[in-house]
C-alpha positions in Angstrom: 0.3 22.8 16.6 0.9 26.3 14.9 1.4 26.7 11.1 5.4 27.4 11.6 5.7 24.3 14.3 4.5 21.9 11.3 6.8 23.7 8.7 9.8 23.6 11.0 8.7 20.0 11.2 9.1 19.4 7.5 12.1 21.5 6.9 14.1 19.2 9.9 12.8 16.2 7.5 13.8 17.6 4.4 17.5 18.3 5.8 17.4 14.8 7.5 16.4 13.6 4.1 19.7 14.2 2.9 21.5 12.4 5.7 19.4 9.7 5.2 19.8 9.4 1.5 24.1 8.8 2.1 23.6 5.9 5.1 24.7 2.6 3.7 21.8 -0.1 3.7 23.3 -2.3 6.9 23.0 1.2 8.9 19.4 1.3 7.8 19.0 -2.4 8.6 21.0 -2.2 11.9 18.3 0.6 12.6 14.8 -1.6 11.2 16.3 -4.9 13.8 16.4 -1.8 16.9 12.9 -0.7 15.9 11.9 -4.6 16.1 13.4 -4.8 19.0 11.8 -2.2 20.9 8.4 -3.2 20.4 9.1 -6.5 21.0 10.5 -5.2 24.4 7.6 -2.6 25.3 4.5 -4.5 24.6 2.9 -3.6 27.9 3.7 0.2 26.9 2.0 0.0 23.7 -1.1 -2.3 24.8 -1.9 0.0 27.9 -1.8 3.5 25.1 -4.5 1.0 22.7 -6.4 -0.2 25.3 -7.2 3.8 25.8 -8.1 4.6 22.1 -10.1 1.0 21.9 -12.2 2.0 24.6 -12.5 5.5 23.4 -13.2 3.6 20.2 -15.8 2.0 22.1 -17.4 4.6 23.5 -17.9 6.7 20.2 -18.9 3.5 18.8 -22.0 3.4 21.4 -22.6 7.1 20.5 -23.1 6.2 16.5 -20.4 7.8 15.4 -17.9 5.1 14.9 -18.3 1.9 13.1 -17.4 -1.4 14.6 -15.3 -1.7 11.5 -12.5 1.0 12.4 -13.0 0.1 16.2 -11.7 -3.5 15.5 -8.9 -1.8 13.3 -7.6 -0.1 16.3 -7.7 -3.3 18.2 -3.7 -4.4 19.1 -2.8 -7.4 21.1 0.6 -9.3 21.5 0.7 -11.9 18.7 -0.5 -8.4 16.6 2.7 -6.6 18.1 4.9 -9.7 17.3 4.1 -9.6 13.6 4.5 -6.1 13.5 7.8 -6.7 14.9 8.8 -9.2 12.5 7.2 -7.1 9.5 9.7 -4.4 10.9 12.8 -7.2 10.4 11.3 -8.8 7.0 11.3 -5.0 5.4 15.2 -4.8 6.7 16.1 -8.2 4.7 14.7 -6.5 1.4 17.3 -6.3 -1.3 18.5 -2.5 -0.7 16.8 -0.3 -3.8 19.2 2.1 -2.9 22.4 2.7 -6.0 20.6 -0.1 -7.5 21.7 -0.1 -10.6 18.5 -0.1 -13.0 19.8 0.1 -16.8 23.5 0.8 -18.4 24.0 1.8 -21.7 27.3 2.8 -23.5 27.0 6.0 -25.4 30.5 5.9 -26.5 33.6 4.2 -25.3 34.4 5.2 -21.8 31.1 7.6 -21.7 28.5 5.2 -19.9 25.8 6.2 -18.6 24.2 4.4 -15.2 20.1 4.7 -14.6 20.5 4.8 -10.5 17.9 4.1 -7.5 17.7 7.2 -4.8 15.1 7.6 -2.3 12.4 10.4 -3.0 13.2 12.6 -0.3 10.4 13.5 2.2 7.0 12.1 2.2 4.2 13.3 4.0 1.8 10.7 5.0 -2.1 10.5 6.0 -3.6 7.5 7.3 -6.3 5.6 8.8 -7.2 4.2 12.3 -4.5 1.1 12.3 -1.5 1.7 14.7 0.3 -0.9 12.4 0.4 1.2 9.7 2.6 4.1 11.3 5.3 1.2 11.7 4.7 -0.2 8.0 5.3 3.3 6.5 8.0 4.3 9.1 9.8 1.3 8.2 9.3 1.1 4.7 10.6 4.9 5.0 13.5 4.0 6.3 15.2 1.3 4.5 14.2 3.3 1.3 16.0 6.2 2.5 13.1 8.7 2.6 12.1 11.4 5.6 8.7 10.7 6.6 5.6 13.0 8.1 3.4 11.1 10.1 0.0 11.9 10.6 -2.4 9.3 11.9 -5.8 9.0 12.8 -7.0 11.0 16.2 -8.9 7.6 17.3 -5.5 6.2 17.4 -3.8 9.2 19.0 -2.5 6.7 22.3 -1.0 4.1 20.3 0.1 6.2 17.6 2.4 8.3 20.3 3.7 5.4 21.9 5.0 3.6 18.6 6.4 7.3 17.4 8.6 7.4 20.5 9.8 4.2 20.4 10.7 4.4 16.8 12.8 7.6 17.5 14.2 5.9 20.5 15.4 3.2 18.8 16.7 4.9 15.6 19.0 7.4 17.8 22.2 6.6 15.5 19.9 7.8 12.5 19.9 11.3 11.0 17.4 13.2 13.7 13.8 14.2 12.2 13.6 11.6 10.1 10.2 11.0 11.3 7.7 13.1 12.2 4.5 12.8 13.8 1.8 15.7 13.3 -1.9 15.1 14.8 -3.7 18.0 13.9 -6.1 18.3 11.0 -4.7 22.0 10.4 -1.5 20.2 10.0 -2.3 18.6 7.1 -3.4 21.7 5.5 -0.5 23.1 6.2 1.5 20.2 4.1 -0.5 20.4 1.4 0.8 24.3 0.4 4.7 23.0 1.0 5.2 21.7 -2.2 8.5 23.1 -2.3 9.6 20.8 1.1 7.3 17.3 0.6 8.3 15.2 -2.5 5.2 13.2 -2.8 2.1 12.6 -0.2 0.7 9.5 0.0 -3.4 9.4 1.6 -4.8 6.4 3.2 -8.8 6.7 3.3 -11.8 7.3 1.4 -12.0 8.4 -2.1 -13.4 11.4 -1.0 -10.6 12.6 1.2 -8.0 11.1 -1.2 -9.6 13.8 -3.8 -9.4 16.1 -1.5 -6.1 16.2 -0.9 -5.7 16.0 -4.5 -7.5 19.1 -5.5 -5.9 21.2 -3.2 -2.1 20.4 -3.3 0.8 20.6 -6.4 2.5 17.6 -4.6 2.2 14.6 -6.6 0.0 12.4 -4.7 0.0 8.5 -4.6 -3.5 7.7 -3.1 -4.6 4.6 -1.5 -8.4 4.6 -1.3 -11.0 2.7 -0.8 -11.5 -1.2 -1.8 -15.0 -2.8 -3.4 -13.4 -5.9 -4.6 -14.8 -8.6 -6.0 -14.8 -12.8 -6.4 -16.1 -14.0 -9.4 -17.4 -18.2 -9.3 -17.2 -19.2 -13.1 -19.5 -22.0 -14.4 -16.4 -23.6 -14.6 -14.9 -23.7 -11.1 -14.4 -26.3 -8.7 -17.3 -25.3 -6.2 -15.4 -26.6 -3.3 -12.5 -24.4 -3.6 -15.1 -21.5 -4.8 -16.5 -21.9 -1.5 -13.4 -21.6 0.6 -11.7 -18.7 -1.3 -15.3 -16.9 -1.4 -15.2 -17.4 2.3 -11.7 -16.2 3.1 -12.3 -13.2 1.0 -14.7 -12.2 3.0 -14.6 -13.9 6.8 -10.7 -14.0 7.4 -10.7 -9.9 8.5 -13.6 -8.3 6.7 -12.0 -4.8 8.3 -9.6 -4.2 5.6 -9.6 -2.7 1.9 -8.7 -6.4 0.1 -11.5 -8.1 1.7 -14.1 -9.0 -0.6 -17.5 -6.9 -0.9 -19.7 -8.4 -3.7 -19.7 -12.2 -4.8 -20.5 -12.8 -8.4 -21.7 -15.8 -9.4 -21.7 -17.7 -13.1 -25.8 -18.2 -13.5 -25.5 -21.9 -14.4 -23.5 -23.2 -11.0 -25.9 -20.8 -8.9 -28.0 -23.4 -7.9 -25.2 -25.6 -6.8 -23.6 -23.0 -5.5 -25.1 -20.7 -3.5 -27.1 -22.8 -0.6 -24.4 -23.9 0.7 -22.2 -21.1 0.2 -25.0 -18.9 2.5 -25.2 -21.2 5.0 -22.0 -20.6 5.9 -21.8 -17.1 5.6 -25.0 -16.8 7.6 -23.0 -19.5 10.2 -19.9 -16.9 10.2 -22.0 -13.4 11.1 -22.4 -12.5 7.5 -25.5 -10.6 6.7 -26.4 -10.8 3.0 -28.2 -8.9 0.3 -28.6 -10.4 -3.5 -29.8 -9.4 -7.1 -33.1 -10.6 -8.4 -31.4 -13.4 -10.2 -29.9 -14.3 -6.7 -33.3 -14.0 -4.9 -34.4 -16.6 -7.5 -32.0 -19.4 -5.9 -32.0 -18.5 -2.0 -34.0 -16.3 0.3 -32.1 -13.0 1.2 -32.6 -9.2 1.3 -32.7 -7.1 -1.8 -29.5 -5.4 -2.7 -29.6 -2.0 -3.9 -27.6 -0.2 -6.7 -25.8 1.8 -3.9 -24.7 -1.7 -2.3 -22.3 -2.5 -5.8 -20.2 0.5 -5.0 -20.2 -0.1 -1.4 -17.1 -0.9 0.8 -18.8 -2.4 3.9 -15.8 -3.0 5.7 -17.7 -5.5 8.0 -19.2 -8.7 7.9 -21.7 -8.1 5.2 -21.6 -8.9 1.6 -23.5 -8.4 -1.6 -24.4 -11.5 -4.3 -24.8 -10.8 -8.0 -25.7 -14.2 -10.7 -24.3 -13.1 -13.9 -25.3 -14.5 -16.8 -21.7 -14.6 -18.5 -18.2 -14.3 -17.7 -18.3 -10.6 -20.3 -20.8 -9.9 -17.5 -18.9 -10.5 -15.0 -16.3 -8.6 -16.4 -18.0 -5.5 -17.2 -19.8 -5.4 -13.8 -16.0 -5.2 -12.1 -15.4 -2.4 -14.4 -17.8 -0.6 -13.9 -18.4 -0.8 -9.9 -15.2 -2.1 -8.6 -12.3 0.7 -6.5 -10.0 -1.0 -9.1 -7.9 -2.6 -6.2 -8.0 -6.2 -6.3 -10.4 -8.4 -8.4 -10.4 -12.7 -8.5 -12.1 -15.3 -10.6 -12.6 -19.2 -9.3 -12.1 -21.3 -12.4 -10.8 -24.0 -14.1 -10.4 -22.9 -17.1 -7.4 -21.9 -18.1 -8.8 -19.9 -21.5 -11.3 -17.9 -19.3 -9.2 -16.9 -16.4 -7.0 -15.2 -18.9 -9.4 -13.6 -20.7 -11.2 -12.2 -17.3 -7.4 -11.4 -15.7 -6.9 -9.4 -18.8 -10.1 -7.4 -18.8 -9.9 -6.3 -15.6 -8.7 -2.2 -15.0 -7.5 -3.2 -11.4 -4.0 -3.0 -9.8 -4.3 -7.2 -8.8 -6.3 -9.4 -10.5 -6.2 -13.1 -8.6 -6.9 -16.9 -10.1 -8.1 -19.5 -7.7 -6.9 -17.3 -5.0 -8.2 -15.2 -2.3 -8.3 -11.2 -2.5 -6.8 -11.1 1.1 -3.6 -12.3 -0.7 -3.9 -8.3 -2.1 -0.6 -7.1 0.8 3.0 -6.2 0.5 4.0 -8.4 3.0 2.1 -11.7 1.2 3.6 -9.9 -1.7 7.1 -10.3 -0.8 7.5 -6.8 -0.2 8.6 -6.6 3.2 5.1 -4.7 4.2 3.5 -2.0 2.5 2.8 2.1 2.6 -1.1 1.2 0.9 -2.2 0.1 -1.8 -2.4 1.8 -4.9 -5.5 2.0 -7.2 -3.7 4.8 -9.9 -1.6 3.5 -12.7 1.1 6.0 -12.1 4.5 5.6 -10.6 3.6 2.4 -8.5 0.7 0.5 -9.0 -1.3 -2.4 -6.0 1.2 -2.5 -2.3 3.2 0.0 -2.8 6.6 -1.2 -1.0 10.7 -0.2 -1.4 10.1 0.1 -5.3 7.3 2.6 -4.9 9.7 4.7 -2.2 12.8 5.3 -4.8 12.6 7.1 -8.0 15.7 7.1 -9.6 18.7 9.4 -11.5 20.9 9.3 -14.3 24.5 9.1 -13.3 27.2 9.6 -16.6 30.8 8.5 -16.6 33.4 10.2 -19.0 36.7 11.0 -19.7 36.6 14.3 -20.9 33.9 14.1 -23.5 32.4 16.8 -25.4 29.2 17.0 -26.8 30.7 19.3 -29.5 32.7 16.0 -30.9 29.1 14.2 -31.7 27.8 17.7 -33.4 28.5 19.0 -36.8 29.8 17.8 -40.1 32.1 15.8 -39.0 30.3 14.2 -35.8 31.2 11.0 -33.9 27.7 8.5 -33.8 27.3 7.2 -30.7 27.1 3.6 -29.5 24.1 3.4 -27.4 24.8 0.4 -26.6 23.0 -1.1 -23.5 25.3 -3.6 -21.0 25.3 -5.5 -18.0 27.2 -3.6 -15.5 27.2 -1.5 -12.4 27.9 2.0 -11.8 30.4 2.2 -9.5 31.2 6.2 -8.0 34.0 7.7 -9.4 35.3 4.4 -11.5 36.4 6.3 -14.4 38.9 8.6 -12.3 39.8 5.5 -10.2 38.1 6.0 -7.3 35.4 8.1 -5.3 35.4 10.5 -2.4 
């Protein structure tokens, strides 16, 4: 694709945007259900396109230069399509963020003054080998009123095409260019220097290409990078469920950034702890690596000083005994992606003091990191997951999509009656209502 095809790409988002921006939520509901729908209906379709990039996947895979990792990422089956489908419907029975009302506040009598949702406007998007996450961001797009440029992985190129058309197809009574899918590297270049045109980019990948991106665009960027997270056993946890949710962490789908990647463990429960705890890893694939301390206890490989900042992605995991929960703590602060964090205890005192000390966007009591998703959340589904601390923060859903505007209704006020020596005060006085277009002139368009 040529430099002007991508920008005549963008600039049919951008006046799409606008469209989008005025359709009424059950529109953009009506439009999420016909998305559903469609891949419900064309699961043969979109399993013939994956079975090409898996055994692409495959191929490079045998060649070194893929990882088993992203090749199971591409993997799509049928119960995989039918929870993308019914992510798809659970993001269209999200409470519309749309003229949401967010704060009122009377400056005067009959001058109010309404903080409003609105979508951002056009987002361009960069993200890894899952075909899901096309139809998470599409979606999410969508109901939060944004245009969307779509640019997915080339090892999902098949799948990626075949979910883009049906999306389009099914969203024919939407504003067209809504979406748009590029597929070229250069094209991403090319939406990094239309800062005027893209409101915000959001980068699924490493933290290397995330600062990439960052360093050579003026579009605000909302990066979703890499996870090391972490599960911390306390000396005072119940062992049993330390073992399960250590396990989960780390077994349920080791592919994906909330998965756990180094195991720290309170020194005086190692003991206890950790034989068991390894057998069942080791029964599960798991291949382990440990800390001196750790090497003490049970008989594993060495881990090295690179393995703490490591996201394996895969079924392999690194063990650290600390000898305090401070430790703990500081060893998450230092090494962690700042994603999702989680400490196994029973006491109540030490869980907060640990859930407090952490710098990470979720931080998870007796719980599972897995449980780090927008659609465990509550969300509907997710666009990433955020690691910054600005604008949205962990699974960034319909909140993280909208920004918002200041609407004021008057009746003819002047600022010059609040100025001078004889000025008016104001009121500012914050209430409980909704704006509602047009209300003080009795009506809208």
């Amino acid at each position: 694709m040529t430099d002007r095809a991508t920008e005549r790409k963008v600039a049919e988002a951008g006046t799409a945007a606008l469209e989008l921006a005025k359709l009424d939520d059950k529109e953009r509901s009506a439009a999420l259900h016909a998305i559903a729908d469609a891949i419900e209906a064309n699961h043969e379709r979109i399993l013939d396109a994956n079975a090409d990039d898996v055994a692409e996947g495959e191929e490079l895979l045998d060649a070194g230069e893929y990882s088993r990792a992203l090749v199971d990422r591409l993997d799509l089956s049928a119960s995989k399509l039918d929870d993308i489908a019914e992510m798809v419907r659970s993001v269209a029975e999200q409470e519309d963020p749309l003229g949401k009302t967010l704060s009122a506040r009377r400056l005067d009598e009959d001058l109010e003054l309404y903080k409003v949702g609105v979508p951002i406007g056009v987002i361009g998007t960069v993200f890894e080998s899952r075909p899901d996450a096309l139809v998470q961001i599409a979606a999410l797009s969508l109901k939060s009123g944004n245009a969307v440029i779509l640019k997915g992985g080339s090892e999902a190129s098949h799948s990626n095409r075949v979910l883009y058309d049906l999306i389009v197809e099914a969203t024919a009574d939407v504003p067209d260019g809504w979406a748009q899918l590029i597929e070229a590297r250069e094209d991403v270049n090319t939406m990094l220097g239309m800062d005027d045109e893209i409101d915000l980019l959001m980068p699924r990948g490493s933290s290397e290409f995330v600062s990439y991106i960052q360093d050579n665009t003026k579009i605000p960027v909302l990066g979703h990078t890499e996870g090391v997270c972490h599960v911390f056993v306390d000396r005072d946890a119940d062992l049993s469920m330390a073992e399960d949710v250590a396990f989960d962490a780390k077994v349920q789908y080791p592919a994906v950034c909330n998965a756990v990647e180094t195991l720290l463990v309170h020194e005086s429960v190692a003991a206890d702890f950790l034989p068991a705890m390894l057998d069942r890893y080791r029964e599960a694939g798991v291949t382990l690596r440990g800390d001196a301390a750790t090497r003490e206890v049970v008989d594993i490989d060495p881990a090295t000083d690179e393995d703490w900042e490591t996201e394996y992605g895969d079924l392999e995991l690194s063990i650290k005994v600390v000898d305090s929960l401070t430790a703990a703590v500081d060893h998450v602060n230092a090494h962690g992606s700042k994603h999702t964090e989680s400490i196994v205890t029973e006491d109540a005192d030490r869980a907060g003091r640990f859930m407090r000390s952490i710098d990470a966007a979720s931080v998870f009591h007796n719980a599972s990191t897995r449980f780090a998703d927008g659609y465990r959340f509550g969300l509907g589904a997710e666009v990433g997951i955020s690691t910054g601390k600005i604008h949205a923060r962990g699974p960034v859903g319909l909140e993280g999509l909208t920004t918002y505007k200041y609407h004021l209704e008057g009746d003819g006020h002047l600022v010059a009656t609040y100025s001078g020596e004889n000025a008016k005060p104001y009121l500012h006085e914050a209430f409980d209502g909704e704006w509602i277009p047009g209300h003080r002139s009795g009506g809208g368009e």
